[in-house]
Structures are given as C-alpha cells and as structure tokens.
C-alpha positions in Angstrom: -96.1 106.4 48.0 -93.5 104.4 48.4 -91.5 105.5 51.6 -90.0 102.7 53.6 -90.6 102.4 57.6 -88.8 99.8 60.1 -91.0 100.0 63.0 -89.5 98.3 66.3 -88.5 95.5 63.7 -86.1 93.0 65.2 -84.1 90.0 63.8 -83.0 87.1 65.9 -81.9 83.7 64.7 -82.2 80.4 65.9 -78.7 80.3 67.5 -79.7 83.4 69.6 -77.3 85.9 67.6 -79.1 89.3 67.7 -78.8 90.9 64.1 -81.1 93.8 64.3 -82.5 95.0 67.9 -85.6 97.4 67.6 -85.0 99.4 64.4 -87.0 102.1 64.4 -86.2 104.3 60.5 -88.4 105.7 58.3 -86.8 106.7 54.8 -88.8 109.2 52.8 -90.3 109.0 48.9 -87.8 108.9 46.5 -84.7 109.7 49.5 -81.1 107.9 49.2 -80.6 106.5 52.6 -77.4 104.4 53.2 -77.1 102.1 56.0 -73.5 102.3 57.1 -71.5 100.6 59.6 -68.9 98.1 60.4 -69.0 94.2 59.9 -72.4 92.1 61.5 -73.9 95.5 62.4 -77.2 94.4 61.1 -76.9 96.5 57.9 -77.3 94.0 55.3 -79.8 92.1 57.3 -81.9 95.3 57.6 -81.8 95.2 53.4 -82.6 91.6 53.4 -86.1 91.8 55.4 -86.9 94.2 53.0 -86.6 92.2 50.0 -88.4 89.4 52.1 -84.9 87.5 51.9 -84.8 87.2 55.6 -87.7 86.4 58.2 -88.6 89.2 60.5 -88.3 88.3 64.2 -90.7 91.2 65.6 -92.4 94.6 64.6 -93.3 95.9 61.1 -91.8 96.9 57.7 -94.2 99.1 55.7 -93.7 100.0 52.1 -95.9 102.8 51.7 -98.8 102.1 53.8 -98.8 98.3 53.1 -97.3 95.9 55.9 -95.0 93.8 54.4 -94.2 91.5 56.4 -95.9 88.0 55.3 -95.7 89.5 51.6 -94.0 86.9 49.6 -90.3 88.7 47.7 -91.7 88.7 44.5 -94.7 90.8 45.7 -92.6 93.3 47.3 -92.3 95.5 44.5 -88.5 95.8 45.5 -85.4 95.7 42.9 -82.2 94.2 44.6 -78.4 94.7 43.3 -76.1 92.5 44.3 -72.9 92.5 45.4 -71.5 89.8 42.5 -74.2 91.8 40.0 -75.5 88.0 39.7 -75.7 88.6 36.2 -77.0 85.8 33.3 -73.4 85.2 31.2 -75.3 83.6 28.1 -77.6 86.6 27.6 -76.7 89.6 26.0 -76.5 93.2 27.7 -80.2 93.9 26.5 -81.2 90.4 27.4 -80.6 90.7 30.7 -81.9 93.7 31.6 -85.2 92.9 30.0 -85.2 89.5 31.9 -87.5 90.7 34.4 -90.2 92.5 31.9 -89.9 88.7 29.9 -91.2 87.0 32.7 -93.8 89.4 33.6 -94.8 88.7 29.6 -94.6 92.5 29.2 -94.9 92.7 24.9 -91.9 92.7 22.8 -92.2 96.4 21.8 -92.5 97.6 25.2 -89.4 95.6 26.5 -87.8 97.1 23.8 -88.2 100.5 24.0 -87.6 100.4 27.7 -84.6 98.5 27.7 -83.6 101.2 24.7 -84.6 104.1 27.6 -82.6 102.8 30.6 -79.4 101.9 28.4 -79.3 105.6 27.2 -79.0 106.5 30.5 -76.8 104.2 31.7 -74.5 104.5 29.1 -75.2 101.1 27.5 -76.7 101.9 24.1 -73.3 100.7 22.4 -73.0 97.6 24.7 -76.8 96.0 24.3 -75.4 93.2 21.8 -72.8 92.1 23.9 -72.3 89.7 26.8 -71.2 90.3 30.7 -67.9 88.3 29.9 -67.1 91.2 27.5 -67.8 94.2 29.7 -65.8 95.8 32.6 -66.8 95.7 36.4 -68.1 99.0 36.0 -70.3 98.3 33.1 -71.2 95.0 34.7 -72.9 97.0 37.6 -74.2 99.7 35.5 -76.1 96.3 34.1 -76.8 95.1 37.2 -78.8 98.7 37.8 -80.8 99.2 34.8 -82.5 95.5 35.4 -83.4 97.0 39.0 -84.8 100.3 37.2 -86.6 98.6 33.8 -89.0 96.7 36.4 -89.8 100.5 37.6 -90.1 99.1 41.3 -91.1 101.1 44.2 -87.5 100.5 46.2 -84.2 99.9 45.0 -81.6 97.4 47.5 -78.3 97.8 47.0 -76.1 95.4 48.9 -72.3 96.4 48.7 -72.7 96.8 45.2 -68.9 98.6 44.9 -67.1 96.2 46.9 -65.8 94.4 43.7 -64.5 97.2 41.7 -61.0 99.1 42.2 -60.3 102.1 43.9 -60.6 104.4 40.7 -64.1 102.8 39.4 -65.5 102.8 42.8 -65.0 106.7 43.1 -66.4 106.7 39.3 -68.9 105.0 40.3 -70.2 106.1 43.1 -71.0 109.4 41.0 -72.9 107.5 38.7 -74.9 105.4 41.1 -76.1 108.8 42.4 -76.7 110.5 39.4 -79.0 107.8 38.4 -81.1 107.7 41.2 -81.6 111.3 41.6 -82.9 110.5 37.4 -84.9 108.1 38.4 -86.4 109.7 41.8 -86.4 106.2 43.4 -86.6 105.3 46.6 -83.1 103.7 47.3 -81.5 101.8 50.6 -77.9 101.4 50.4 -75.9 99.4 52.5 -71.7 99.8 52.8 -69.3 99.7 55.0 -67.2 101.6 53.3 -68.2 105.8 55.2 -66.9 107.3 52.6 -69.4 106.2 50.2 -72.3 106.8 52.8 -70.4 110.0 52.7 -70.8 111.0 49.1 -74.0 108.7 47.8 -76.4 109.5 50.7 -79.3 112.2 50.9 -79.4 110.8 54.9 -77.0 108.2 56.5 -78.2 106.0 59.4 -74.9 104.9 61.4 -75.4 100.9 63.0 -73.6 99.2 65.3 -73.9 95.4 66.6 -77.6 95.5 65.6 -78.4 98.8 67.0 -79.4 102.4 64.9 -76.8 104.6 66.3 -77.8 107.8 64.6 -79.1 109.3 61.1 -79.5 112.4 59.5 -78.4 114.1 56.3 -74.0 113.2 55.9 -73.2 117.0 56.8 -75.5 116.3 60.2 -73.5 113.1 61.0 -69.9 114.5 60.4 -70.4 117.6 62.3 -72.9 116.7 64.9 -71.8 112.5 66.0 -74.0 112.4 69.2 -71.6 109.6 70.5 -68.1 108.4 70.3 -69.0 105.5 67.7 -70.4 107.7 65.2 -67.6 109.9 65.8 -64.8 107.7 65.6 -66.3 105.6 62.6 -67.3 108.6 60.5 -64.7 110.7 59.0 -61.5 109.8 56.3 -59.6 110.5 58.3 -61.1 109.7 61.1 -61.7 112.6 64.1 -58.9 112.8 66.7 -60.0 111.7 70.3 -57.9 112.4 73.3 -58.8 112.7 77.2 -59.1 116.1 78.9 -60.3 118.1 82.0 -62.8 120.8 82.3 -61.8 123.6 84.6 -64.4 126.6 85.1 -64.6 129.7 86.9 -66.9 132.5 86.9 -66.0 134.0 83.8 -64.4 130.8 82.1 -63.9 127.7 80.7 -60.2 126.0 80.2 -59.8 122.8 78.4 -57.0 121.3 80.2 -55.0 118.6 77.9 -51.7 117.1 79.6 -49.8 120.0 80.5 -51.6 122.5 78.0 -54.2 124.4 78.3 -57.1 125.7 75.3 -59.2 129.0 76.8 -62.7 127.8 75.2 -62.9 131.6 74.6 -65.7 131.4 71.8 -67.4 128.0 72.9 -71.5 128.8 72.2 -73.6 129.5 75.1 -75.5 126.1 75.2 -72.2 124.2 75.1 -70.8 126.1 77.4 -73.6 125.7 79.9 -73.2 122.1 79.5 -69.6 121.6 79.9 -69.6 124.0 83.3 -71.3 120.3 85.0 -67.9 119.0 84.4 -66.0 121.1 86.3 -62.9 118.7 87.5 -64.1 116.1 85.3 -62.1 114.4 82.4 -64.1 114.4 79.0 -63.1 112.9 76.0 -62.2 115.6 73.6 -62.9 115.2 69.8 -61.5 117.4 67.0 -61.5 116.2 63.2 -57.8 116.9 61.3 -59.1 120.0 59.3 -59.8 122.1 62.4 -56.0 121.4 63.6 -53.7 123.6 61.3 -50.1 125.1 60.7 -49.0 127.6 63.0 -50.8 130.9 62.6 -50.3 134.2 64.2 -50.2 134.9 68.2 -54.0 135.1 69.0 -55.3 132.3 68.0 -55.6 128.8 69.9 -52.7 126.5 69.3 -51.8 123.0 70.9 -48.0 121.6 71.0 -47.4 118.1 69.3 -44.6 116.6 68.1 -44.1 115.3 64.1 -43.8 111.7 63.7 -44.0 111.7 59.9 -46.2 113.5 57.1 -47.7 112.5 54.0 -47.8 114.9 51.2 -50.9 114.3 49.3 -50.3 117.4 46.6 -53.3 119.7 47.8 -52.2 119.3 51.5 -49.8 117.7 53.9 -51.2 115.4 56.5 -49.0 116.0 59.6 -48.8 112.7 61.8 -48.0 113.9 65.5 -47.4 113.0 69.2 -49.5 115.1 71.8 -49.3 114.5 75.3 -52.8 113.0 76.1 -54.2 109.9 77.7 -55.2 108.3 74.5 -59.4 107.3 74.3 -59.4 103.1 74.4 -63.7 102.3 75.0 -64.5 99.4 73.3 -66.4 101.4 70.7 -62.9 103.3 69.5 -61.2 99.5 69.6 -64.3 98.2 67.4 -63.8 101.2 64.8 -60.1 100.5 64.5 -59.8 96.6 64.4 -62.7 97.1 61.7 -60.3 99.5 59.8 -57.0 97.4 59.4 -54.5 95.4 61.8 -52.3 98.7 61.8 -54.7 101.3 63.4 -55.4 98.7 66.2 -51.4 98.2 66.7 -51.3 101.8 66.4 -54.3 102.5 69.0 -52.4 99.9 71.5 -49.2 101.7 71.5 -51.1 104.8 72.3 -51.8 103.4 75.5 -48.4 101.8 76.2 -46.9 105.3 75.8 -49.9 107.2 77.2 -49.9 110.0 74.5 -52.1 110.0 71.1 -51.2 110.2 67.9 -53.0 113.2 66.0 -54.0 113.8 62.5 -53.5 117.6 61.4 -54.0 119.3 57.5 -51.7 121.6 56.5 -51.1 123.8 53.3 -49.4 121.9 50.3 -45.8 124.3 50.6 -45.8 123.4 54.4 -42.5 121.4 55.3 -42.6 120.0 59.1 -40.1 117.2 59.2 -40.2 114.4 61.5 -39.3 115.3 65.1 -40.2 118.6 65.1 -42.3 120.5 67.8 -45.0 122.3 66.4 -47.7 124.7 67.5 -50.9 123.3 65.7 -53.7 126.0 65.4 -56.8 125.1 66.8 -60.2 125.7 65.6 -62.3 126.1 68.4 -65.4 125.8 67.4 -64.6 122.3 65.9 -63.8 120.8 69.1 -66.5 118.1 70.2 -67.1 116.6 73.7 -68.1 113.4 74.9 -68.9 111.9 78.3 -66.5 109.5 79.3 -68.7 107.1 81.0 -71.6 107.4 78.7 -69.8 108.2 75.3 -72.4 110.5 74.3 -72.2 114.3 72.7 -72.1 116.7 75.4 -74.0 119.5 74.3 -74.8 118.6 71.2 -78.8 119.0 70.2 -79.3 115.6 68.7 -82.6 113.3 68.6 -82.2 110.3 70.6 -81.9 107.0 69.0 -84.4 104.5 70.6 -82.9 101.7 73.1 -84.1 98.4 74.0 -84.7 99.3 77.1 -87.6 102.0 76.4 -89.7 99.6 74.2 -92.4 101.1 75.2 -91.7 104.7 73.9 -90.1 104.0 70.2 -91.3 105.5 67.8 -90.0 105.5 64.5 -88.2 108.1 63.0 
C-alpha cells in the first residue's frame, strides 16, 4: 500500500509564520492528487514534509501504514521532481536516469534494461547518448521523470514541475505527465498554482489557502460544487462571475433580485430552494461561471441585461466582456484570487467598486457579433447559478463535506 495520509499535520517556523494549519488529506493508492492554490498557501510545504525536506511541527504523515515522520528522506521511499529538473549536465540521458539505481549498486544489466524500459516510454530511446545541454525543456523534464520512476518508489513529488516550459509545451506536457502516471499506477502529489493544470492532471484536487485545506474532490466536484467563495473565485479559466443580489420569496416563489432585474428561480431544485427561502430580504452573493451566460435565445427562457465593453474572438467562441448593474463582490478572499492573477484583474476588481457595477464574462457562438456598447439580453442558465452567504462565504445549499478548522481540533478527522 502506498496511500498518503496528512493527519492534523501542522507546520510552523521559528519566526511564527503558519505554513500549514491542521491538514487533514488522505490520497488513495496509485490516485493523482494535485495540491493547488495561490502563492504561500502551504502547498509546496505540504510536498516537502513528505519528502522529509521540511520538519513537521505537529500530527502525522503516514505512507501506507508507516509513520513517517522521524524517517530520514532517503528512507521515505518517495521520488521528487523538481521545478529546475536539477539534472547532472556531465552525464548523459541514460546516466542520469540510472543515477539512483548506481548508488543503490543495483547490477549493470538490471540498470540497463530498466533505464532501456522507462526511456521507451518516455520517449527517450533516441536521446539516451546525449546530454541535458542538448535536449529541450520538455525532454529535460520527461528526464527529470523517468529518474523518479526507474527507482520504482512508492510516491512521486512533483513541485511546479511546468513552471519553466512555454505555453505550448506546458499544455503538451501536461498530457504526458498524466499519461505516464496512469502507466505507471503511482501514487503522485502534485503541486501548482497554475488551476488549469490541477484542472486537467488531477484524478482529485485539494484547493489551499494561507495554510488551510479549503476543499477537495475529483476536478468536475470542485468546478461545479465550490463550497465557498475562494474555491469559487480561484477555480475556473475564466474565472466564475460573482455579483451581489437579494432573495425575495413568496408562497409559491423565489425571485433573484439583481439591480433593477429580476431572474424567477423557476427550476431551482427542491433542496436549494429550501435553503435560499432563509434569505428572504437578504443579499447573497450570486455566482454564475461564463458558459451558463449565453447569446440571446428565444422569449421563455431566463435572460439578464448587460452592456458590451469589448469581446474577444477566440475562433470556437466569442467571449463577451460586459457591464451589469450589480454591487460588485470585494471579500478579501475575491481580492486575494485577483492580485494572485495579475495587476490588471485587481485594477479591474477596484473599478468595479468605484462604479458599483461588475464586469461579467459570457460565451457566445463563434458567428456571434455584439460590438462594444451594445445592450444585450444574456440567457441565463439557471441551474448554473451558485449562492454564497455573504457573511460566511460559504455554498448555500450546496451538499459538500466540511473541511476541518482549527477551531474543532478535537473532531478532525482525515479525509
């Protein structure tokens, strides 16, 4: 077995900072789990008590059934790939991905024939002779992996491993990095910042924030079910549309009130609905992701007025930019997702606020043509609409397992 578990495990360091606050996560035989999040979430420091790289403050890290704790990094039985591949540039290809069997005196043949195994399915068979200086970035990593998988270890760690290639290769590579470990069936932790990679690599994603496990599940569980507005706002490309709202019910229904518009939540499901009627008169924070915001359709269906501000054809689809008259969402958690993205989403988050309306991300069909400045009536899809508390930025009605808190030490249990 060889199934990783972080049981209440914290990291602290000498100047106080608070890395990784009571991680409770349990990652199955042989699963793909990437630990995503922002800058100093505690992603990378989670990979790095693993390998034994960095001291655990508090609680356990098992590796099967085996504590690992006070086990020395070579013990571990853990492969690591690093960022900068950290590859030897006077040994050839072949060389250095038999390193690791050399030192472990593991006979000639044998090396041989594995480093011969792993290069055919990495693709290396014609580069074995060569050195790093000769190779691409791409084959570089592809390197960097089969000297994790020779040793046969009972975990890969892969630490931002994509971070140094270009756009194209990352997307290229990304296929190959899961194609080899579904191959190889070994259990692999992941850490990026990047969500669309957590996206695409991942057989579960676990979402972090300034030390703390937000939430995880499978990628299709996290980009359909966020259970709060960091998770929401984070995950996504592009990223889910948040504006404020009020809840008005009666006996027979609900109304989504949104500046001066109104959406009849006609087809919201039963639970939800139940929910959302102990808001009556309350704002909410209303989520919706661009796909579930359309061209205009036919009378009948749901549709919210917003001005164009510009588009971007991207071939397959347009991606309508536009103006909707809502109080825009500012918590500290939607700040922290965009100064984490780039200088412009912050700017473009502050004059949301300024102006008091949002700026909203909609897909339409590749022969749609709204120009700039014009009013349209974007279709909604109701059942895509997400709600959050205000105060509490959690999922309203959403089914979700709670994450574990600091504050209920006593009744964490790991995942």
């Amino acid at each position: 077995m060889s199934a990783v578990k972080f049981v209440d495990v914290t990291k602290r360091y000498p100047d106080g900072t608070l890395a990784v606050d009571c991680l409770n996560l349990e990652i199955g035989d042989g699963q793909f789990m990437v630990l995503v999040g922002p800058s100093g979430c505690g992603k990378t420091t989670a990979l790095r008590m693993i390998a034994g790289l960095e001291a655990i403050s508090g609680g356990e890290i098992l590796i099967g059934d085996s504590v690992i704790n006070l086990l020395e990094p070579r013990r571990r039985d853990v492969a690591m790939v690093f960022q900068n591949y950290a590859l030897y540039p006077n040994m050839t290809v072949a060389e250095n991905i038999a390193f690791g069997l050399k030192m472990r005196k593991v006979p000639r043949s044998e090396r041989d024939k594995k480093v011969s195994e792993i290069a055919d399915i990495l693709g290396l068979t014609d580069y074995l002779t060569k050195r790093p200086g000769a190779l691409s970035g791409g084959q570089r990593q592809r390197v960097a992996m089969g000297r994790a998988i020779v040793r046969d270890p009972q975990v890969f760690l892969l630490d931002e491993p994509l971070s140094n290639l270009d756009a194209k290769l990352r997307v290229q590579m990304r296929a190959e990095i899961a194609r080899i470990q579904r191959e190889v069936g070994t259990t692999t932790v992941y850490v990026t910042h990047d969500q669309v990679e957590a996206m695409t690599m991942g057989t579960a994603v676990a979402v972090m924030r300034k030390g703390l496990l937000q939430q995880v599940g499978s990628p299709r569980e996290i980009y359909n079910a966020p259970r709060n507005l960091f998770v929401a706002s984070f995950i996504g490309s592009p990223p889910m549309n948040l504006f404020e709202a009020t809840i008005q019910t009666t006996a027979d229904s609900i109304e989504c009130v949104i500046g001066e518009q109104t959406l009849r939540l006609s087809r919201t499901s039963g639970e939800l609905a139940g929910h959302l009627r102990g808001y009556n008169g309350r704002s909410v924070v209303v989520g919706v992701r661009p796909e579930s915001l359309t061209e205009p359709s036919a009378s009948g269906a749901a549709h919210l007025a917003a001005r164009v501000v510009q588009t971007e054809q991207l071939g397959p689809e347009v991606l309508v930019h536009a103006e909707l008259d809502a109080a825009p969402v500012t918590t500290d958690e939607v700040r922290e997702v965009a100064a984490d993205v780039d200088a412009a989403a912050l700017a473009d988050l502050a004059r949301s606020v300024t102006a008091r309306s949002t700026t909203i991300l909609a897909r339409f069909g590749p022969r749609a043509d709204p120009r700039a400045g014009d009013l349209v009536q974007l279709t909604v899809d109701l059942e895509g609409l997400h709600f959050f508390d205000l105060e509490s930025q959690e999922a309203i009605g959403r089914t979700v397992p709670p994450v574990a808190s600091a504050a209920a030490a006593d009744e964490r249990k790991p995942y």
